[in-house]
N, C-alpha and C positions, 0 to 999 in steps of 0.2 A: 496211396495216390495212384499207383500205377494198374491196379485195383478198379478204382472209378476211374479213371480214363475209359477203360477196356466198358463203360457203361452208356447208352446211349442216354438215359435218362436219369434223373435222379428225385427222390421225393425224401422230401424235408416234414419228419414228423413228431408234435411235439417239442421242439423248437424254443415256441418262447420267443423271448426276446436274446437268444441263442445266438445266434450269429452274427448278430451285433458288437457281440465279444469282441476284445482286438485280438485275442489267440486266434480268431478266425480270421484276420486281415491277411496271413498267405493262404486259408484254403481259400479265400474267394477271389486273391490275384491271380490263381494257378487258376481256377475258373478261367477268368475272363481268358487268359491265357489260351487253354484248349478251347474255347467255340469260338476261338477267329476263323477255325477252317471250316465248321460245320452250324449246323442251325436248329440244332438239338437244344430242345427246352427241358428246364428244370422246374419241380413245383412245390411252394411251400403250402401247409396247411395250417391257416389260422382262421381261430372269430372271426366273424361275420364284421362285427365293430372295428376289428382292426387290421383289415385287410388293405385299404387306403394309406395309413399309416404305415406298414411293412414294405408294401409294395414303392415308396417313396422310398425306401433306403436301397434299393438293390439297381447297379445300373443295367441299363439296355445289354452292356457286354456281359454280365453273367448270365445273362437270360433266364432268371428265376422270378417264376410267375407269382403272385399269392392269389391262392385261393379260400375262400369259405364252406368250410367243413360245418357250417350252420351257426346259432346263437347260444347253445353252451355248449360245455365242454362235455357234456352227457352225447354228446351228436357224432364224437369220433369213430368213436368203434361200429356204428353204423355206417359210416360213411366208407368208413374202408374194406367192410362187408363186402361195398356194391362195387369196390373195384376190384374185386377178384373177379376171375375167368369164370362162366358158367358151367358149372357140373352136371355130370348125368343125374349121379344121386346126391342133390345139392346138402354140405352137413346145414344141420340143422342154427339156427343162432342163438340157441342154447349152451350147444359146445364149444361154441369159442368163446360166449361171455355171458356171466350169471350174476351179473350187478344188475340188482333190479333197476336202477331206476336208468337204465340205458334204453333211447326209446331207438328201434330199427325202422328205418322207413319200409314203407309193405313195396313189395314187387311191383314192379312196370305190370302191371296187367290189361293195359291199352296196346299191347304191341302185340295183333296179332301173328298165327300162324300166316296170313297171306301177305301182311306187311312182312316180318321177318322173313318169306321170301323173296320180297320185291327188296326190302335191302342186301338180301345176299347176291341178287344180281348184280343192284348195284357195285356191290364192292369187287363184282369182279371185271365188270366193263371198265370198272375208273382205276383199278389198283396200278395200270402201265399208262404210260406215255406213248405214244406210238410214235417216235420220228419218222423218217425220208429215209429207207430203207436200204438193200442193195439189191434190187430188185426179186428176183422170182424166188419164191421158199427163204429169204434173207430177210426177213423186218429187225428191227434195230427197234428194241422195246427199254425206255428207260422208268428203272420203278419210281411211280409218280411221287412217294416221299423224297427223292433223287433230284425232283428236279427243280427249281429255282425260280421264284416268278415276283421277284420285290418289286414293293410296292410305296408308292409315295402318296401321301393324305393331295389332293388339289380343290381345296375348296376354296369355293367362289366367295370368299369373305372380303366384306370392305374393310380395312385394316381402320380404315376412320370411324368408322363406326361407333371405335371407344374411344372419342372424343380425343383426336390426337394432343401428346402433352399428358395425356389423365389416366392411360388407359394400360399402362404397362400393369401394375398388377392385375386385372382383369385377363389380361390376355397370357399372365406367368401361369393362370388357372387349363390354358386351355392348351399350353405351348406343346404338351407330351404330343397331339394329334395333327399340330398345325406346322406344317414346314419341314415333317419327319420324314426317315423311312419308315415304313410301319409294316411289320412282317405279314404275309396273309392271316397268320392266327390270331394277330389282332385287328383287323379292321370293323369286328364288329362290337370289341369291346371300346374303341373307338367312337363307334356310331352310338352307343347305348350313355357315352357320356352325353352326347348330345340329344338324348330320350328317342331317338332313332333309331327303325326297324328295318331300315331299309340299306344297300348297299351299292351303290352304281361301279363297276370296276371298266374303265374305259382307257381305250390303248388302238395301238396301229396293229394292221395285221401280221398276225406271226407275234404279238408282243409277250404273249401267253395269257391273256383273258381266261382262254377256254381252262388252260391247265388250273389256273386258280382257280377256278368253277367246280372242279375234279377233282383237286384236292379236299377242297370244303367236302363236297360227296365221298369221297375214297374215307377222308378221318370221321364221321360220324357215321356210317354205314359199315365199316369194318370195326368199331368202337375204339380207335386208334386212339381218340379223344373225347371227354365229355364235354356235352354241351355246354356244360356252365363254364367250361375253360372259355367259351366264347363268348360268354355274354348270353346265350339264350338259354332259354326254359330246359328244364332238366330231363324235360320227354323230350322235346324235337327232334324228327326226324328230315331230313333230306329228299329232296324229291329235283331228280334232273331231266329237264323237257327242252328240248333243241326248238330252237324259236325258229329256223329253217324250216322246221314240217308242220308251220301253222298254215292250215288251208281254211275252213270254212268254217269252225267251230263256232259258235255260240257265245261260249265264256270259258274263262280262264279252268273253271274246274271240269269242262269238257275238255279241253286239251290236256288237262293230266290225264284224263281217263285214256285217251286214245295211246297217250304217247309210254303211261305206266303198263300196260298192256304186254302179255309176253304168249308170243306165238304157239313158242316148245315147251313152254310150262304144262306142269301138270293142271288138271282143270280148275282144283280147287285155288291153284296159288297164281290163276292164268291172268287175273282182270281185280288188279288191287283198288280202282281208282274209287271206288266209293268206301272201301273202309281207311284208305288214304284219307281221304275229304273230311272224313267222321273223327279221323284221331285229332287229339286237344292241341295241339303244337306242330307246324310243316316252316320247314324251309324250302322253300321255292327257289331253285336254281334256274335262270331264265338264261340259255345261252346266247348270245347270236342277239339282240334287239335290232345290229342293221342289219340281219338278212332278212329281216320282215320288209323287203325293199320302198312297196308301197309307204308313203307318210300317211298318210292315211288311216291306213290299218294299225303304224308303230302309235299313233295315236290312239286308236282302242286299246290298243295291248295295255299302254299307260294307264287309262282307265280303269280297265280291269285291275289290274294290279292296284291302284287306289282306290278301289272300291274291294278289295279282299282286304285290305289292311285296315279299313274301316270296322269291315265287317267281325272278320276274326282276328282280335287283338291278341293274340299268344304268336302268331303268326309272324316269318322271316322273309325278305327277298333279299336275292344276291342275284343281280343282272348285269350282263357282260355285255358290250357296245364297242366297235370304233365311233371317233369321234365323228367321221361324218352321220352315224346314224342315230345321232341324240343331237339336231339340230330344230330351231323354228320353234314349231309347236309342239313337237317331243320331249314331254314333259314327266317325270315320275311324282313330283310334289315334291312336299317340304318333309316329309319322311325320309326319306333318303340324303345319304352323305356318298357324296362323287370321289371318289380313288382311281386317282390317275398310273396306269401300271408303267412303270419306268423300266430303259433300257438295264439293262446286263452292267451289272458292275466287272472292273477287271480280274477280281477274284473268281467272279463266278464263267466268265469268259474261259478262263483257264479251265475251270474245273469240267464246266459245258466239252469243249474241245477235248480234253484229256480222256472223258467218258466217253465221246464219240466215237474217237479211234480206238480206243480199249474195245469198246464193243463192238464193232465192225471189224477189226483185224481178229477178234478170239471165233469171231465168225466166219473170217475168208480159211484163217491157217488152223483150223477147227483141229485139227493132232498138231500142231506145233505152237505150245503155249510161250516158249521163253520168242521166238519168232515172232508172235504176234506181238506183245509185250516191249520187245524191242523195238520195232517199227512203229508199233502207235505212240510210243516214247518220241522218238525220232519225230514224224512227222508232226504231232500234237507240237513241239519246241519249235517246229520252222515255222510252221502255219501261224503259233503266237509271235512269234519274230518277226512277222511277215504284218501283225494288225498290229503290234505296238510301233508301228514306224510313223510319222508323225504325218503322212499322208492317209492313212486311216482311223486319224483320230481327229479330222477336219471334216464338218458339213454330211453331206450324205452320205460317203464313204464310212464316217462314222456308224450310221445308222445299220451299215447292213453286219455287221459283228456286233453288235449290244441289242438287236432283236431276234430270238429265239432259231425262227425261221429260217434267216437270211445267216445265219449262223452255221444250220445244220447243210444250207446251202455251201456255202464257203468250205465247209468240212470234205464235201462230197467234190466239188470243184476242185480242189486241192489234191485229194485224193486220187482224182482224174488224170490230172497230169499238171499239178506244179505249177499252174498260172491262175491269179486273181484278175478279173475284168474289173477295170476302175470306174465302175456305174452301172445305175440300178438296171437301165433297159440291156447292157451288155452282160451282165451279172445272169437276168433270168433267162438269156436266148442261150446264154451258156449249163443254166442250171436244167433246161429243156432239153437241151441236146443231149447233156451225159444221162439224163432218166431215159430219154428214146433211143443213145446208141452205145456209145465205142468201150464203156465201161464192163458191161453186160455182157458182150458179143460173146465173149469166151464162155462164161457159164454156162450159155446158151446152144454155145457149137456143143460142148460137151453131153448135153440132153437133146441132142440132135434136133436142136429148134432153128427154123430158117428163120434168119434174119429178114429184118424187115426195114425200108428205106424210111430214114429219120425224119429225110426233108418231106416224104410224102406224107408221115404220121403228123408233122406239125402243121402244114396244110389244110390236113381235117379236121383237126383238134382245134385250129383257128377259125375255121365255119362254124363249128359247134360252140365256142366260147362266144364269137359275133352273137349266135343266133341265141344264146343262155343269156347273153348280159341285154337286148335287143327286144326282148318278153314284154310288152305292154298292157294297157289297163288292168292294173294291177295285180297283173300274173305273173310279174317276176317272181324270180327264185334265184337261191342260189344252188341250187338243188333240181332235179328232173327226174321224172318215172325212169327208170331204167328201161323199160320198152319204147317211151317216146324217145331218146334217149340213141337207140338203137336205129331206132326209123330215121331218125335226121342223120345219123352217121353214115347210113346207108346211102341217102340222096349223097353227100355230102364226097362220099368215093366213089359215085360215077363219074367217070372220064380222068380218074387216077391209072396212071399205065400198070398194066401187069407185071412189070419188074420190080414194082415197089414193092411186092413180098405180100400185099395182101389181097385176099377175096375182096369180090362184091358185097361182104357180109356184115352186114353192120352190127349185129351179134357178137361176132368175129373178134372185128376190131374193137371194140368195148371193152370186150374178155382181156384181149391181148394188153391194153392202155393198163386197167388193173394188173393183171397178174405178170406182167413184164414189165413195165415202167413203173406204174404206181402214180404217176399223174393222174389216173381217172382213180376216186375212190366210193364204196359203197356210205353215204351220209346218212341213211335210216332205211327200212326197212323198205324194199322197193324202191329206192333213192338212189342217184349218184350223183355226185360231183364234180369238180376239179381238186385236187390234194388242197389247194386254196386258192381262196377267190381273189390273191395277186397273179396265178398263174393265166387263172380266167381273165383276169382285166392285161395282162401282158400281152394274149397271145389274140386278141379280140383286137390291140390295138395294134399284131402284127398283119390280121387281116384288112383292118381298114388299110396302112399302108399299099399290100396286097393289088386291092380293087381298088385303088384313088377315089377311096372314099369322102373326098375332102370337104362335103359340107357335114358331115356326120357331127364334130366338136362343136360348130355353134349352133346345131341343133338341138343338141344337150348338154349345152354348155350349165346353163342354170342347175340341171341335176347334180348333186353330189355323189351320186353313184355311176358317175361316169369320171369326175374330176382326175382320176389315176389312169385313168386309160387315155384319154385324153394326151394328160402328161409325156404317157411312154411313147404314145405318136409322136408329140413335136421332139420328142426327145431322138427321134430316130429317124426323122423326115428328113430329106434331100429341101434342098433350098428352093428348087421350085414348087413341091408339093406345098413346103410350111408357106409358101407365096400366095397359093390357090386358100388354103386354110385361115391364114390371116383377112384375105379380101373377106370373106366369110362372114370372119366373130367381126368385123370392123363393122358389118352393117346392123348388129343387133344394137335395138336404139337403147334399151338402158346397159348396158354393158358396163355404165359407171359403178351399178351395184354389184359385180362380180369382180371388183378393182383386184382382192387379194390374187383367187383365182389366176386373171390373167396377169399380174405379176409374175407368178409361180409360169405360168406360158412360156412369158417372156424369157427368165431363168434357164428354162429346163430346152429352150427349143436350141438345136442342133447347130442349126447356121441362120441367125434373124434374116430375113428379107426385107431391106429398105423402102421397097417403093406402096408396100399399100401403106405405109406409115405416113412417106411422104405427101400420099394422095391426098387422104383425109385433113392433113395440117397444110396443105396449100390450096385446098377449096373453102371459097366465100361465103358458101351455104353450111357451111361446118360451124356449129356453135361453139363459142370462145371455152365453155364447160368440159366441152371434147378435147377441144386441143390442150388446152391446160390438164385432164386426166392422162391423155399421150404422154405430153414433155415431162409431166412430173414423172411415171414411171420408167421412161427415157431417157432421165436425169445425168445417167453415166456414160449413156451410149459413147462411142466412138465411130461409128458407120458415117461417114463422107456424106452421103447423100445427106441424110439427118442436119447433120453439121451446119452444112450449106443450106438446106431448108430455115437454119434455125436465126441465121442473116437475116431473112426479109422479113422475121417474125419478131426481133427487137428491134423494133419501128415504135414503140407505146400506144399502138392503137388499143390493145388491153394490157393495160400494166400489169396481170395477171400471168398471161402468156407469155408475153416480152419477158416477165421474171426470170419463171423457168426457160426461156429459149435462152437468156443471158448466160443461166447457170452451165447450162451445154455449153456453150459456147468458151467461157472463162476454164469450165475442166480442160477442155482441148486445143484453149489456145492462150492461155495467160497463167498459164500452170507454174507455178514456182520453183524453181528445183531448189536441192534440199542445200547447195552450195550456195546459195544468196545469204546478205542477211533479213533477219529481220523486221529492223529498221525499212527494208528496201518495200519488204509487204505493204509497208502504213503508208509509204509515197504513191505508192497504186494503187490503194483502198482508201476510197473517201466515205465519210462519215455513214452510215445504213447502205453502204455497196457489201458489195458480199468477194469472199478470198478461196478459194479453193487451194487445199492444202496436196498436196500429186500425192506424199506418201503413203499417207490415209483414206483417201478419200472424201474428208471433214468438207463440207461448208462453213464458213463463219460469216455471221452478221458484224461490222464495227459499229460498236455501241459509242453515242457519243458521253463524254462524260456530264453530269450535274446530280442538281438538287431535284427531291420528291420528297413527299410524306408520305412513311412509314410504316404497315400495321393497320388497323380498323378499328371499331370498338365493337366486336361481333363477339370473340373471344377472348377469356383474360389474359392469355398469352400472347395477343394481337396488339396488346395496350401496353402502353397507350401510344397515342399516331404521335410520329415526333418524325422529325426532319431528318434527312441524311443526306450526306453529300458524297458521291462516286467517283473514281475516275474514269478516262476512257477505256474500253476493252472491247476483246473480239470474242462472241460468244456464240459455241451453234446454231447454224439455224434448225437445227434437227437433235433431237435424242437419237445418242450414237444406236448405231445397226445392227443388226446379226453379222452382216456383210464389213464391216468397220473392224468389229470385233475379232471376229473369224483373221483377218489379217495381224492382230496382233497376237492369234494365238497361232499362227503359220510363225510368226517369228520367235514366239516363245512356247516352245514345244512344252515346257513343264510347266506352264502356266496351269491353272483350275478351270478344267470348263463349266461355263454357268448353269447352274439347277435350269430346268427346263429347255435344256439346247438339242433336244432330240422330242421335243414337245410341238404338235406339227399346229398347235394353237398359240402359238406362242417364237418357232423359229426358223421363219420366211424370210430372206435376205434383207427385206426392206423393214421388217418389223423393229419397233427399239427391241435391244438386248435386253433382257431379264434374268434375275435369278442371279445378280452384280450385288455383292455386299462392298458395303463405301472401301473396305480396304484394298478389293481386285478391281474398285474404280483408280482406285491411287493407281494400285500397277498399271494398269493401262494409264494412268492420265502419264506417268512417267515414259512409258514406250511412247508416248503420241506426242511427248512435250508441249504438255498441255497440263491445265489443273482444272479444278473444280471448283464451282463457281462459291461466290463467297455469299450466304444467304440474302444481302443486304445488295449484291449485285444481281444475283437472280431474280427480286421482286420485281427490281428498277426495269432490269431487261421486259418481265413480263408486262408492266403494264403498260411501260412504252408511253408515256406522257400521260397518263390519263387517272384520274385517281377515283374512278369506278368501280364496283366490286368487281370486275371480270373486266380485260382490257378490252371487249365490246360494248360494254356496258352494266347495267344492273339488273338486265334480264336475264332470269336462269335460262328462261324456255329458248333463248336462242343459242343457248351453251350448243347444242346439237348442230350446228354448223361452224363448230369452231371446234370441238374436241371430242373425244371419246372418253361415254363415261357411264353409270350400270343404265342406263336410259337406252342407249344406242348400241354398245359395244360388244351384245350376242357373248357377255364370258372371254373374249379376249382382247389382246391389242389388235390396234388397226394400222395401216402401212402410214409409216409418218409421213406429212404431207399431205396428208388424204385431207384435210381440212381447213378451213382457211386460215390465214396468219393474225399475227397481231398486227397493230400500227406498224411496226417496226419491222416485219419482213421474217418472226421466229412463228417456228409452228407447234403447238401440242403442248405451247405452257399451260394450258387447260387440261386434264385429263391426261388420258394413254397411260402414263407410268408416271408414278412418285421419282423424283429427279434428286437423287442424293447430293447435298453442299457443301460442301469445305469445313463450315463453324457447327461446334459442340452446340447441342442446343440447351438452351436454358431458359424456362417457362418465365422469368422475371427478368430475362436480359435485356428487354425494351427500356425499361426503368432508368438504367446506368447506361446503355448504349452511347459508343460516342459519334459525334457527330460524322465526320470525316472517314470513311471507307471499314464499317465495322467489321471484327473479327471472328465476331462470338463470343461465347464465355471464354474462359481458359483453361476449363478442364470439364468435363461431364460421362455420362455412361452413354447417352446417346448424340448419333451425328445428324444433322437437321435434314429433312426431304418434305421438298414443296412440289407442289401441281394439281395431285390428287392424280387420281387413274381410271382404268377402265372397269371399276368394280366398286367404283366410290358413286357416292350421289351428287351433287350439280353441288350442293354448300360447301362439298371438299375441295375443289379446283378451282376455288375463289384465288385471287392473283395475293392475299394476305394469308391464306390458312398456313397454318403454323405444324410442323410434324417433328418427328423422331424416334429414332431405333439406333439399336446397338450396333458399331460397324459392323460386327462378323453377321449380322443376318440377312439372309436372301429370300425372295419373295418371289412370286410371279408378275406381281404390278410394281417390281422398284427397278428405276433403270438411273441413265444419265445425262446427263450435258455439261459439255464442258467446253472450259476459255482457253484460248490463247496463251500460255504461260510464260513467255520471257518476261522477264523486266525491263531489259530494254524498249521493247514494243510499248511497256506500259510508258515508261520516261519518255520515249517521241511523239507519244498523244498526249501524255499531259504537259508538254510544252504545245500542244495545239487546243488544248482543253476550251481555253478561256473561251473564245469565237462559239465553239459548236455549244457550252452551255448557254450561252443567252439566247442561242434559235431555240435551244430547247425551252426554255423558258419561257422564250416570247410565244411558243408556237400552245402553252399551256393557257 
């Protein structure tokens, strides 16, 4: 044992049905055992036939792969030929085996000399990491097997699709890819189940996109790994082309020419890109798809790429995107499977941080190794003590310790002097400062380098980021000639004073940005950058600041390649600027279709300004559309002015408006405290008024109680319609929130946070919560004292009198003004509220998110149901969820469709809603019951 420990790998040969054994049940728990610290694969070799079969016995935690070694057992001894090393004077394969009837596969003879040098390049541009260095002669290189880039399956699948109710075992077929972590080395054996050659890997910046890009290239370019370990062709080879330095090319295969290209190569091996094109099998490594900033162009690119996979069917893509730049028309096809790259688990947090300071301390105390050793010990243990505190495991703060970048930032922060900035715009002003100053100084005095003034390098660095991100008809870049580059830095420090440390040189300062900060870096060949293009959008949006640039945001407000820069302005704005800013976006006339966007405005700005808010919701030319998209986004406010505005606006000239200005109104002035009872709630909420709960933040609707029919006759587990009779209750008017949630994990630090809570499609304050399996709806429904609604109360709530397929009626096609669903919903949730209500005053019973219930579900429980407030079955595998979602079709979100899953599963389209849970509350409306059922009845 201690033997293989000391093994990074291991290969299983011959085997059999071998370790199936139970004598092997402790080697393979002692397995599981050692790879909880690492991510070192193991591989067995069997038949072709029965690699399916094998591969089901072995779990995720041994990490042993099966592979096919071919279709008989004549194929072994060849097989294991081609994993030996290549020799100078290769033996021949005679001498190792002289059983005729062993057939040896003949050599790669497609690979040639000028490919095998373009992959030896390769493997050695990809084999490190380059982090965020310690400036001048310091880089800080982590070997890219080292480093960490998990990955989570996110595809856009309708869960209805397999006929909820029918569909479990269809979906047990597919569960290994759907809802996983999936390490990078399988996402493409993942895609191959699905007959897909294609791979979209999509993430926030800094999430490590590029590194997984680089690892695929580093293990099949250095032959670290066979191709067929991934699923592809046994030739494939790798080909990596930075989508930043597409300029004018033609087609996809002239861009590999340019970009395979090697300057210092010898002649012969200088320009691979046509016998690249010629070999039988290429994986296309497509970095960067939004730095092609034009849509335009990313919409060629899409093209092109659909049109090579057409063409040569042996052929692979792996393309790397943030989500704003796979939006609209940005399409790859049905070829491709989307892997959304998930934050830093706490394991790998650790190990991140521990590597950091190892490496940078063996680097500063370079002759004093137990000193170095010591101290990266030390400070690695405060700096994790310091993210596992439960203020950094809430909301954004989260985000910047579980993204690579923001990470290596934190490292270096820390390092600096011992303070974390609590947000992202003070986080990067901080991470800018210690690259341009107080860190460095000393290294610097010691090579007799004059310092140079920080506030003036950020100055310039900020014109130059404006004027980079500011590039129009479709001449952006994220990237610039180094000489242009030089010339705009040049304008850029005239009229900078001479005691700032630098010439008039804009050569000069370029040089110095790279080779002393490291903020500026070389991005291709003639190219420079920003280290990353959040530094570029940070420091663009510390110029607008700057020069009160304040119409700039609803100038480009519609761009998503502005949206972050944007952000870090109002996030930094003084109250009169964001004043000057808001009058601005308030006059852009659709603005309703930017709702998320300015949300996230509203959120992230500094100090709100009242009065363009007020303007617009107390002038008479302001259409009712407008103010009700205000009030609802301003749903929580507290700002006085608001407040007072929100009096002369519950008048019911639109009961609409009046709604939302009521619900303002009731948070901040009919608020319950948590010392009342009850009972006391029900005496001040009459029958469809609405309660605001202070602790939570909940609205509830008071549902009155009665009689409906039941079910439909659309589906068998709809049937048959039968009567039921409810009590009164109080049920959200909303699927609870990111923002809701977020407070109940403020109060319960060891709570689970939800799959997708660092998924920037998915969690915006106002979006429902996702990635809630029914059991962490109980825990919450217990913190909020509340429960979950009982399915037989949920239909009632939805359809709110009316016994039409949808509580608007029987038209699908108007479903799009009542809810979010795959028709409207662009791939994710929408801000709840965004659409209109039912009769009864609840929003987003149609779509957004599947709303997990109370009762088991049971495909024949209609049958036996009993009349009087049903329960569900009394025992089953799955818990019921109705509404349908933002990924279902218009027949899912019917006010009858019938669902189920198993509690522990979480999802990107399951959320929640929940009731009111005393029992008392329930006993003082159903002594009022009798009255409000017969309005309800008569009103049928």
């Amino acid at each position: 044992m201690k033997a293989l420990a000391m093994t990074k790998s291991l290969l299983f040969v011959g085997c059999g049905e071998g370790l199936s054994d139970p004598n092997f049940e402790n080697f393979l728990s002692w397995l599981k055992k050692v790879n909880e610290s690492n991510e070192d694969r193991h591989y067995r070799l069997a038949l072709e036939k029965d690699v399916e079969a094998l591969q089901e016995k072995h779990s995720a935690e041994e990490r042993i792969f099966v592979l096919s070694y071919g279709t008989e057992y004549s194929e072994l001894a060849g097989y294991l030929h081609n994993l030996l090393p290549e020799h100078t004077n290769p033996v021949e394969p005679q001498n190792i085996v002289n059983t005729e009837n062993i057939s040896i596969p003949p050599p790669k003879t497609n690979i040639t000399p000028c490919i095998k040098a373009y992959l030896k390049r390769l493997q050695e541009e990809t084999q490190y990491l380059h982090l965020i260095g310690l400036g001048q002669g310091m880089q800080i290189d982590l070997p890219i097997d080292e480093a960490y880039v998990p990955l989570k399956t996110l595809v856009n699948h309708a869960l209805a699709e397999n006929k909820w109710g029918r569909f479990a075992k269809k979906l047990k077929k597919q569960d290994e890819f759907l809802e996983k972590d999936v390490h990078l080395s399988k996402v493409f054996n993942n895609a191959a189940k699905l007959k897909k050659r294609g791979v979209l890997l999509l993430g926030e910046p800094g999430s490590g996109k590029t590194t997984g890009a680089l690892q695929f290239c580093w293990r099949l370019s250095s032959s670290t790994d066979r191709p067929e370990m991934f699923d592809l062709k046994p030739d494939t080879i790798p080909v990596y082309l930075r989508l930043r330095n597409l300029t004018d090319e033609s087609s996809l295969k002239d861009f590999l020419k340019n970009e395979s290209r090697a300057t210092n190569a010898p002649d012969a091996s200088s320009n691979p890109g046509d016998e690249l094109c010629n070999h039988s099998s290429l994986l296309w490594v497509l970095d960067g798809l939004d730095e092609v900033v034009d849509e335009a162009m990313r919409v060629k690119v899409c093209k092109w790429i659909k049109e090579t996979l057409r063409h040569r069917t042996d052929d692979y893509f792996l393309v790397t995107s943030r989500y704003q730049g796979y939006q609209g028309k940005v399409d790859l096809g049905s070829k491709f499977m989307q892997f959304n790259v998930q934050p830093l688990a706490p394991d790998q947090i650790r190990k991140f941080v521990e590597q950091w300071f190892q490496t940078a301390y063996r680097i500063i105390f370079i002759n004093k190794l137990d000193t170095a050793n010591e101290k990266a010990d030390k400070d690695s243990l405060e700096l994790l003590e310091i993210l596992e505190k439960p203020d950094f495991q809430i909301g954004r703060l989260r985000e910047l310790s579980t993204n690579p970048l923001l990470l290596t930032i934190l490292c270096i922060v820390y390092h600096q002097d011992h303070n974390l900035p609590r947000g992202r715009a003070e986080l990067y002003k901080k991470c800018v400062r210690v690259l341009l100053e107080s860190w460095r100084r000393k290294i610097l005095e010691k090579q007799n380098v004059k310092p140079y003034d920080p506030v003036a390098a950020e100055r310039v660095l900020g014109r130059l980021a404006w004027q980079l991100h500011t590039l129009l008809e479709g001449e952006e870049s994220a990237s610039m000639e180094i000489s242009e580059f030089e010339t705009r830095a040049e304008k850029a420090l005239q009229g900078i004073a001479a005691r700032s440390g630098f010439e008039k040189d804009g050569k000069n300062f370029i040089r110095r940005m790279m080779d002393e900060s490291g903020i500026i870096c070389i991005s291709s060949p003639g190219h420079c950058a920003f280290l990353h293009l959040t530094f570029q959008e940070y420091l663009a949006a510390v110029y607008i600041l700057e020069e009160r640039l304040d119409e700039v945001p609803a100038k480009n407000f519609s761009y998503s390649w502005w949206h972050e820069t944007i952000l870090l302005v109002l996030g930094q704005a003084p109250q009169s600027f964001a004043k000057k800013i808001y009058h601005h976006l308030l006059k852009i006339n659709n603005l309703e279709t930017e709702e998320k966007m300015f949300g996230q405005c509203l959120d992230e700005t500094l100090q709100l300004p009242p009065e363009p808010f007020v303007e617009q919701l107390t002038q008479t030319d302001i259409n009712p559309e407008r103010k009700v998209f205000l009030l609802r986004l301003l749903r929580k406010t507290d700002l006085p002015e608001i407040i007072e505005c929100c009096r002369s606006l519950d008048d019911g000239t639109d009961s609409e408006v009046a709604t939302y200005a009521r619900e303002i109104l009731q948070r901040n002035e009919a608020k319950i405290t948590e010392g009342e009872s009850k009972a006391t709630i029900h005496e001040l909420v009459k029958p469809l008024a609405q309660y605001i709960d202070e602790r939570t933040g909940m609205a509830f609707i008071s549902i009155p109680g009665g009689k409906f029919e039941m079910g439909s006759e659309e589906y068998d587990d709809e049937k048959p319609i039968h009567s039921v009779e409810v009590s009164p209750f109080m049920i959200g008017k909303y699927s609870v929130t990111n923002e809701e949630y977020e407070r109940f994990l403020q109060a319960n630090p060891n709570a689970t946070i939800p799959e997708y809570w660092n998924n920037k499609q998915f969690n915006q304050p106002r979006q429902p919560v996702v990635g809630i399996s029914w059991e962490e709806a109980q825990n919450f429904c217990q913190w909020a004292n509340c429960r979950l609604p009982t399915e037989a109360e949920w239909e009632y709530a939805c359809r709110a009198a009316t016994k039409t397929r949808f509580s608007f009626g029987d038209d699908e096609k108007d479903l799009k003004d009542y809810g979010w669903y795959d028709e409207n919903s662009k791939g994710k949730t929408g801000v709840v509220g965004s659409k209109k209500p039912n009769p009864w005053g609840l929003y987003d019973v149609h779509g957004n998110v599947w709303e997990w219930c109370h009762d088991w579900y049971g495909k024949d429980y209609y049958k036996q149901s009993p009349k009087n407030n049903p329960q569900g079955s009394q025992s089953g595998t799955s818990r019921v969820l109705r509404g349908g979602s933002w990924g279902d079709g218009g027949i899912y979100c019917r006010s009858a469709l019938r669902g189920g899953f198993h509690p522990s599963f979480r999802c990107q389209d399951m959320g929640f809603r929940v009731v009111l849970a005393p029992s008392s509350v329930l006993k003082d409306q159903e002594q009022r019951s009798e009255t409000v059922r017969i309005e309800v009845e008569g009103a049928r």
